[in-house]
C-alpha positions in Angstrom: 2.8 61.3 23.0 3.5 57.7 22.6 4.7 55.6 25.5 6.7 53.2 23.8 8.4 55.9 22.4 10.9 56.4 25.5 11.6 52.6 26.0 12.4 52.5 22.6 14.7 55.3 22.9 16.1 53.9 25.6 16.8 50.2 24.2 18.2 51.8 21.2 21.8 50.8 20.2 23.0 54.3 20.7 21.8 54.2 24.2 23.4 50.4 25.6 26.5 51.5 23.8 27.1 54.5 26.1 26.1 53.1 29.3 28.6 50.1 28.2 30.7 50.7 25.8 33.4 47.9 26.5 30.5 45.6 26.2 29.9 45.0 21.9 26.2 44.8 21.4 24.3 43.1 18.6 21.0 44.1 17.1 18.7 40.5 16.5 17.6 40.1 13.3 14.3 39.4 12.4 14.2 37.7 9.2 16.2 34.5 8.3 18.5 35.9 5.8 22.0 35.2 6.2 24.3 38.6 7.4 25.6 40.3 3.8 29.6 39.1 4.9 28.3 35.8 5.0 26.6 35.8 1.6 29.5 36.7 0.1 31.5 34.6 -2.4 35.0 34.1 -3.9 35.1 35.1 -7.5 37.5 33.0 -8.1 38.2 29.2 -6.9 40.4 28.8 -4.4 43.9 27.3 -5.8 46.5 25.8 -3.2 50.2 26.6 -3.5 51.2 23.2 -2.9 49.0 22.0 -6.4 51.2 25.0 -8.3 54.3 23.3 -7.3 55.3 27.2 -5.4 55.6 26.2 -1.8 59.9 26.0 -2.2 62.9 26.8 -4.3 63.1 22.7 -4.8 59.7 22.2 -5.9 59.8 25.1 -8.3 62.8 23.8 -9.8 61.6 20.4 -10.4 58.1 21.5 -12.1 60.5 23.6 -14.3 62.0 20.8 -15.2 59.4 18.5 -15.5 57.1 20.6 -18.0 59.7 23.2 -19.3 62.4 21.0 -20.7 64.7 22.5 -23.7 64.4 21.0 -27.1 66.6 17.7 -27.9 68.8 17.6 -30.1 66.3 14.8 -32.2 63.8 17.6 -32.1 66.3 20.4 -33.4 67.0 18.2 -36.5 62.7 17.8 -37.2 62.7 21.8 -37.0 65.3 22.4 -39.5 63.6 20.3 -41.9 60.6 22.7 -41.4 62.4 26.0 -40.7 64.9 28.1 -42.8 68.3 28.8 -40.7 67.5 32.4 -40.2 64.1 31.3 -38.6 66.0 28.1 -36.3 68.4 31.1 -35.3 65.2 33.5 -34.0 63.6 30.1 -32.2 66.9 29.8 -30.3 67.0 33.3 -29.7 63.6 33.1 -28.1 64.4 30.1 -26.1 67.0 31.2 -24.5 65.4 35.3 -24.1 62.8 33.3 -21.7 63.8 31.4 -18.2 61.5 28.5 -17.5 61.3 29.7 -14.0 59.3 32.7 -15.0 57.3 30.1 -16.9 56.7 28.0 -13.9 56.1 31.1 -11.4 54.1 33.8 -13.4 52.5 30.9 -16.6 49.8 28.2 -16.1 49.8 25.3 -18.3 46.2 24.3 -18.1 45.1 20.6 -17.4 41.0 21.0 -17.2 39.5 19.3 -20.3 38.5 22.4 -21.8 42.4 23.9 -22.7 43.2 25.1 -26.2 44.5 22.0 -28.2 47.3 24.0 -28.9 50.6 25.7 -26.5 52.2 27.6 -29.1 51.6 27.0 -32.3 50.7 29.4 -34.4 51.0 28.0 -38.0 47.5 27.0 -38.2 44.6 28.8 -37.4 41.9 26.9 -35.0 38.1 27.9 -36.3 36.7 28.2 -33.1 39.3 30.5 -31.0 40.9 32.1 -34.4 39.8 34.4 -37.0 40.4 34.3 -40.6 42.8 37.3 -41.3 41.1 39.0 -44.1 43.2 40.8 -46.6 42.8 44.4 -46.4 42.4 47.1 -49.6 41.7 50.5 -49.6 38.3 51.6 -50.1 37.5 53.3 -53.7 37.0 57.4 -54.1 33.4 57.2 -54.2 34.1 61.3 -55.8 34.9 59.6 -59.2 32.9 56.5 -59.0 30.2 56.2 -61.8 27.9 53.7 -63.1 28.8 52.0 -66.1 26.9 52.2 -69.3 25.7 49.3 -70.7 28.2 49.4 -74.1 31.4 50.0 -71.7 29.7 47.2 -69.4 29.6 44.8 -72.4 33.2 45.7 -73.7 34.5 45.6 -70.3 33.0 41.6 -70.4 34.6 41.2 -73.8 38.2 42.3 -73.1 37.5 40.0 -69.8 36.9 37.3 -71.5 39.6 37.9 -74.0 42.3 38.6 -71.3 40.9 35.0 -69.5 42.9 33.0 -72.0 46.3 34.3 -71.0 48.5 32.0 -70.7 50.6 32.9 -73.8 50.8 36.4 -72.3 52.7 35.1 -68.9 55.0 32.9 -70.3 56.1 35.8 -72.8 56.2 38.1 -69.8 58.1 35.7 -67.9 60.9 35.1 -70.3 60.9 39.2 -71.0 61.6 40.2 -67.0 65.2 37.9 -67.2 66.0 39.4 -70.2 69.3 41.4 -69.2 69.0 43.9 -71.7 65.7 45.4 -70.3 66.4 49.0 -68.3 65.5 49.1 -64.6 61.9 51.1 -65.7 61.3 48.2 -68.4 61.5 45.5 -65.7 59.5 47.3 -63.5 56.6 47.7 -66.4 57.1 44.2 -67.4 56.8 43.1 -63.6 53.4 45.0 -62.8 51.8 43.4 -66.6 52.8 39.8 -65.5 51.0 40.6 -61.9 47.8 41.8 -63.4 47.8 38.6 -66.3 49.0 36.1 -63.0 46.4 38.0 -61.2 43.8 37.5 -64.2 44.6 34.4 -64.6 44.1 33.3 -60.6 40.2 34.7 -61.1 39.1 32.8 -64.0 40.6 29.4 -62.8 37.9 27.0 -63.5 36.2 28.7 -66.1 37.6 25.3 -68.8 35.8 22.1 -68.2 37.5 18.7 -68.5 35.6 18.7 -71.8 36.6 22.2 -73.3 33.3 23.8 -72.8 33.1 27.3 -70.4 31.4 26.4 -66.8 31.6 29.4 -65.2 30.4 31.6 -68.1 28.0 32.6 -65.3 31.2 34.7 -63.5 31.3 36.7 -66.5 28.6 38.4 -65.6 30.0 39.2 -61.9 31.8 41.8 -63.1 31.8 45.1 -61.1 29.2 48.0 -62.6 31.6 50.6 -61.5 34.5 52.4 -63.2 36.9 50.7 -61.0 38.3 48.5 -63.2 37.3 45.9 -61.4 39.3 46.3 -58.4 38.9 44.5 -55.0 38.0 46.2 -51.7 36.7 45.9 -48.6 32.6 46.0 -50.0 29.3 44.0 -48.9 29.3 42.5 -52.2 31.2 39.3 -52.4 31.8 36.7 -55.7 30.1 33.7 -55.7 31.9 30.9 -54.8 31.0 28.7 -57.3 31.3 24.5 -57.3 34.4 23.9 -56.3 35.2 25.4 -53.1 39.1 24.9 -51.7 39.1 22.8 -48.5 34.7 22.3 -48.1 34.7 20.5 -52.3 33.6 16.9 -51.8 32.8 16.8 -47.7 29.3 18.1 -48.4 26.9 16.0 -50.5 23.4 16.4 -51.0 20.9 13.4 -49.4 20.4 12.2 -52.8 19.1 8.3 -53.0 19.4 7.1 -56.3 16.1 4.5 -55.3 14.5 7.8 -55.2 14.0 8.3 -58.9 14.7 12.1 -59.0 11.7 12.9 -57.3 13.4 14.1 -53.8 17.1 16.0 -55.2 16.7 18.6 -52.7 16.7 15.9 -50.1 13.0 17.1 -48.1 11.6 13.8 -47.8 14.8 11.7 -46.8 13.8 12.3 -42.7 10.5 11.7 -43.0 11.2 8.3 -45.3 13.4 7.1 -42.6 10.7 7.9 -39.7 7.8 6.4 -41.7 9.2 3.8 -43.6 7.3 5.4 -46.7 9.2 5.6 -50.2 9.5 9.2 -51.9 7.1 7.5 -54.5 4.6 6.7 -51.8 4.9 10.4 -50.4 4.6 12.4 -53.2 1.4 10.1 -54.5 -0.6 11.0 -50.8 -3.2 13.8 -50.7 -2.6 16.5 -49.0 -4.1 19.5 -48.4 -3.9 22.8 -46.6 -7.0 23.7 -44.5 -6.4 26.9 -42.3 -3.9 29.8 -42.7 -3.7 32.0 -40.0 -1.6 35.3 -39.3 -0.3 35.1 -35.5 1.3 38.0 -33.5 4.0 38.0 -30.5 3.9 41.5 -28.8 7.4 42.6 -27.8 9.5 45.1 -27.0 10.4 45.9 -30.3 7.0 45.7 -32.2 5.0 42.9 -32.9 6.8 39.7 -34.5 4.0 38.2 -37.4 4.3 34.1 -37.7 2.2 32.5 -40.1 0.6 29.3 -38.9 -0.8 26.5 -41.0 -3.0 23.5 -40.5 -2.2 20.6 -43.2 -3.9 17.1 -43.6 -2.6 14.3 -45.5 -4.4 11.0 -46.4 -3.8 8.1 -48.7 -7.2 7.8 -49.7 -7.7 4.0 -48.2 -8.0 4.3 -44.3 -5.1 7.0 -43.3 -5.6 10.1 -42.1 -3.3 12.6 -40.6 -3.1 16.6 -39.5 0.0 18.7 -39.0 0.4 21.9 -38.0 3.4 24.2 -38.2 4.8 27.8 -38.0 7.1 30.0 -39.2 7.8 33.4 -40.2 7.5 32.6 -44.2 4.4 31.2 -45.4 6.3 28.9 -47.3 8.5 27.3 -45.0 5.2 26.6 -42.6 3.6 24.8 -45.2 6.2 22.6 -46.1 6.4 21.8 -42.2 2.6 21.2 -42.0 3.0 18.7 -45.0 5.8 16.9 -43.4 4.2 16.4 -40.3 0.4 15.2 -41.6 2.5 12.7 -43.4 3.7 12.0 -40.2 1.3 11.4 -38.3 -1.3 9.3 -40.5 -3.3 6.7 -38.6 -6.0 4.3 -39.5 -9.7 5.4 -39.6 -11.7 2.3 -38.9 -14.6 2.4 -41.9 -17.6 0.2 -42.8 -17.5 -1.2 -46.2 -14.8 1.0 -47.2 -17.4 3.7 -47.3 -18.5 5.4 -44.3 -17.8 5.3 -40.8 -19.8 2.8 -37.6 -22.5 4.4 -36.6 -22.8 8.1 -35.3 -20.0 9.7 -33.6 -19.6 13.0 -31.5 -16.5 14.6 -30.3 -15.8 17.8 -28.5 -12.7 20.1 -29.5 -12.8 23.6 -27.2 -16.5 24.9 -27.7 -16.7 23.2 -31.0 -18.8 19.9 -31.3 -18.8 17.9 -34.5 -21.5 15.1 -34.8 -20.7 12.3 -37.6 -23.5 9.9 -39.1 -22.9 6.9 -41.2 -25.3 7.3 -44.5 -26.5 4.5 -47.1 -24.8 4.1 -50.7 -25.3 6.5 -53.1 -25.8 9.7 -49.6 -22.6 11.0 -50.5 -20.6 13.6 -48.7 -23.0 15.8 -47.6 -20.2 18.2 -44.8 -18.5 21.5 -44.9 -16.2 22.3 -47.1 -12.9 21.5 -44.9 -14.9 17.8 -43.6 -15.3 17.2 -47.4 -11.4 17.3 -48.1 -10.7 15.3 -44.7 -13.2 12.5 -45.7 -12.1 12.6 -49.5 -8.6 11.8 -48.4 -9.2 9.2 -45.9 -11.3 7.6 -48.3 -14.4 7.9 -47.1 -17.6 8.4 -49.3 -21.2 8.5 -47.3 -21.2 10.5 -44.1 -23.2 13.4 -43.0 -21.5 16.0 -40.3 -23.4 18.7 -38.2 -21.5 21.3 -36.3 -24.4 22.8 -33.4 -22.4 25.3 -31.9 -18.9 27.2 -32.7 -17.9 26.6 -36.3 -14.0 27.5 -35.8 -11.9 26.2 -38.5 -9.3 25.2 -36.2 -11.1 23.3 -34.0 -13.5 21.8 -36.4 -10.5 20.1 -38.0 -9.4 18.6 -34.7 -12.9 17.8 -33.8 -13.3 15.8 -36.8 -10.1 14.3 -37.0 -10.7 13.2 -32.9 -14.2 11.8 -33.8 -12.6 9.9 -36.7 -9.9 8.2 -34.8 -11.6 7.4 -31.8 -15.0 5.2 -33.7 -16.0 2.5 -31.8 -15.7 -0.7 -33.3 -18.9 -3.1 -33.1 -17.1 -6.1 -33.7 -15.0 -5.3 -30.3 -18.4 -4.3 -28.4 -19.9 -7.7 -29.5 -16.4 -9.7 -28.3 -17.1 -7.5 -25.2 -20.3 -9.2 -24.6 -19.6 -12.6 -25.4 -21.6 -12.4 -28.5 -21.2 -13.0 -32.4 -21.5 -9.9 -34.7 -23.4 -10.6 -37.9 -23.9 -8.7 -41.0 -27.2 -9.2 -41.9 -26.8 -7.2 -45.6 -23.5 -9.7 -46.4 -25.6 -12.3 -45.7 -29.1 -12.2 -46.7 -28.2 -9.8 -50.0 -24.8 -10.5 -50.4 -24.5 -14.4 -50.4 -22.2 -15.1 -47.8 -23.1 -17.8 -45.3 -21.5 -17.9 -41.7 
């Protein structure tokens, strides 16, 4: 039996609380946590009566009055103007159903800088807290839906296209329904025909040009390959919406710059010509290549996600060299990325004659090591085959590379691209040293004197 057992027994809470209970007792805590009341916190900020203008009768009155006046008479003259009289008469009506008091007592007007823009109203509809109001139709009987064939497909086109020049057929239909000889059933006929030609008419708006010719001969082809007559409802499949959009037409305009020739409509290089100072011209004549595609996977929860990353270089064949490297989800759009940013990122390559690079160079990328050596005329490029497009492009035509241990193509690129950029330059070293650099070949075999 353990000893401590009975002292602890006897220090217990239990135990001091009988032999004193008028005495309150407090365990010590040992950890420096904060007790769970006083961790608690207010849901809600604290607001003071005195701010809500609540604290008296008076006060309450006076923020009434102050925020809640009724409308002046100059203001009841600019509603009428807006407003029929059976609408000013259901305003006044709710004005004077509400007291201002409630308003002031059981309504906030809110003052922080995030408010609605808008109290009340509700004739327009605010994108970001309102939706759209759709317009509803019932759903077709799928029961006695069928595909068209492809003869009532084409004669359905034809008598669409005949009923798009209609406006004969309204105006006739619009002088019939005031004729006062027509029955009750006649005027309802008449009525439902000049809704389906206004109706008709409403969906091939547009389809004219200014010069007579049919634009949108493309929406004839949008008809519906159901026997529904073409009827709207509440589908997945939506018309296109064609050029001229009501409200968005002229506020969104392709980056088109007419200096550009044509040769960047879509507007992919406009960024890049503003970062680099490069015309489209000068972009699209670069070389540029893709070196490595690879397939890369994020585990998660819900599978594994597949990116596609690619490795890019781009060069201008006279000293530049650049690598970019991207990736996305479509092959595609990682290329184009890549592209973009080898462009980018060109820099100089310091070369000797225009031909090869100064001396030997070695660089270290990971576990990859790339050694460079400057060759005579004539050596040519004697590399892999990714080196071979790297030096092609940066315009460099005797060098010999050796790769010693891991051969990645990743890191190879950067090796080389690393051992390229980072040459030392022997006129510098000489400078260094206080002395003259001379090239004895320019001037024994090429006739210059110094």
């Amino acid at each position: 039996m353990s000893v401590a057992r009975p002292a602890r027994c006897l220090l217990s809470k239990r135990f001091a609380a009988a032999l004193k209970p008028a005495t309150p007792t407090c365990s010590a805590a040992f950890h420096s946590s904060a007790h769970l009341e006083a961790r608690k916190k207010q849901r809600f900020k604290s607001i003071r009566a005195e701010e809500m203008g609540l604290t008296s009768p008076e006060k309450v009155q006076k923020y009434t009055e102050e925020n809640f006046q009724p409308y002046t008479p100059e203001e009841i003259e600019i509603l009428k103007k807006h407003y029929s009289p059976d609408q000013m008469e259901a305003l006044q009506a709710g004005e004077a159903a509400i007291d201002p008091t409630d308003l002031t007592i059981q309504g906030r007007l809110r003052k922080d800088p995030y408010k609605i823009p808008y109290l009340d109203d509700f004739s327009r509809l605010a994108p970001v807290v309102d939706k759209r109001p759709k317009k509803q139709h019932s759903p077709p009987d799928f029961n006695k839906l069928r595909w068209l064939s492809e003869e009532e497909f084409m004669n359905d086109i034809a008598r669409f296209a005949k009923e798009a020049d209609a406006p004969q057929a309204k105006a006739w239909l619009e002088g019939k329904l005031n004729d006062p000889k027509l029955s009750e059933e006649q005027r309802e006929w008449v009525g439902a025909q000049l809704a389906k030609v206004s109706a008709q008419l409403e969906r091939t708006k547009g389809l004219e040009g200014k010069d007579g010719d049919a634009e949108g001969l493309e929406f004839l082809l949008e008809r519906s390959m159901l026997n529904d007559d073409n009827a709207p409802s509440d589908s997945s499949i939506a018309p296109s919406l064609g050029k001229d959009v009501p409200g968005i037409a002229g506020i969104y305009q392709n980056p088109i710059d007419p200096e550009d020739q044509g040769l960047d409509d879509e507007g992919i290089y406009q960024d890049l010509k503003r970062r680099t100072g490069l015309s489209v011209k000068e972009m699209t004549s670069l070389t540029v290549k893709v070196l490595v595609v690879r397939m890369v996977h994020n585990q998660t929860r819900l599978g594994k996600i597949r990116s596609i990353w690619v490795l890019a270089i781009a060069g201008n064949g006279n000293g530049r060299l650049g690598i970019g490297e991207a990736k996305s989800v479509e092959q595609g759009t990682a290329t184009q990325k890549a592209k973009l940013l080898a462009i980018r990122n060109m820099k100089p390559i310091p070369r000797y004659e225009e031909r090869t690079i100064h001396g030997s160079v070695t660089s270290k990328f990971g576990a990859t090591i790339v050694k460079l050596d400057a060759r005579p005329p004539g050596f040519g490029l004697r590399v892999s085959a990714r080196f071979f497009e790297m030096f092609r492009a940066c315009g460099i035509h005797d060098i010999a590379a050796k790769m010693p241990r891991s051969r990645r193509p990743m890191n190879s690129v950067k090796a080389c691209f690393e051992a390229l950029t980072n040459q030392k330059d022997p006129n510098e070293i000489a400078i260094g040293r206080g002395k003259k650099l001379v090239d004895v070949r320019k001037v024994y075999f090429g006739g210059n004197v110094l």
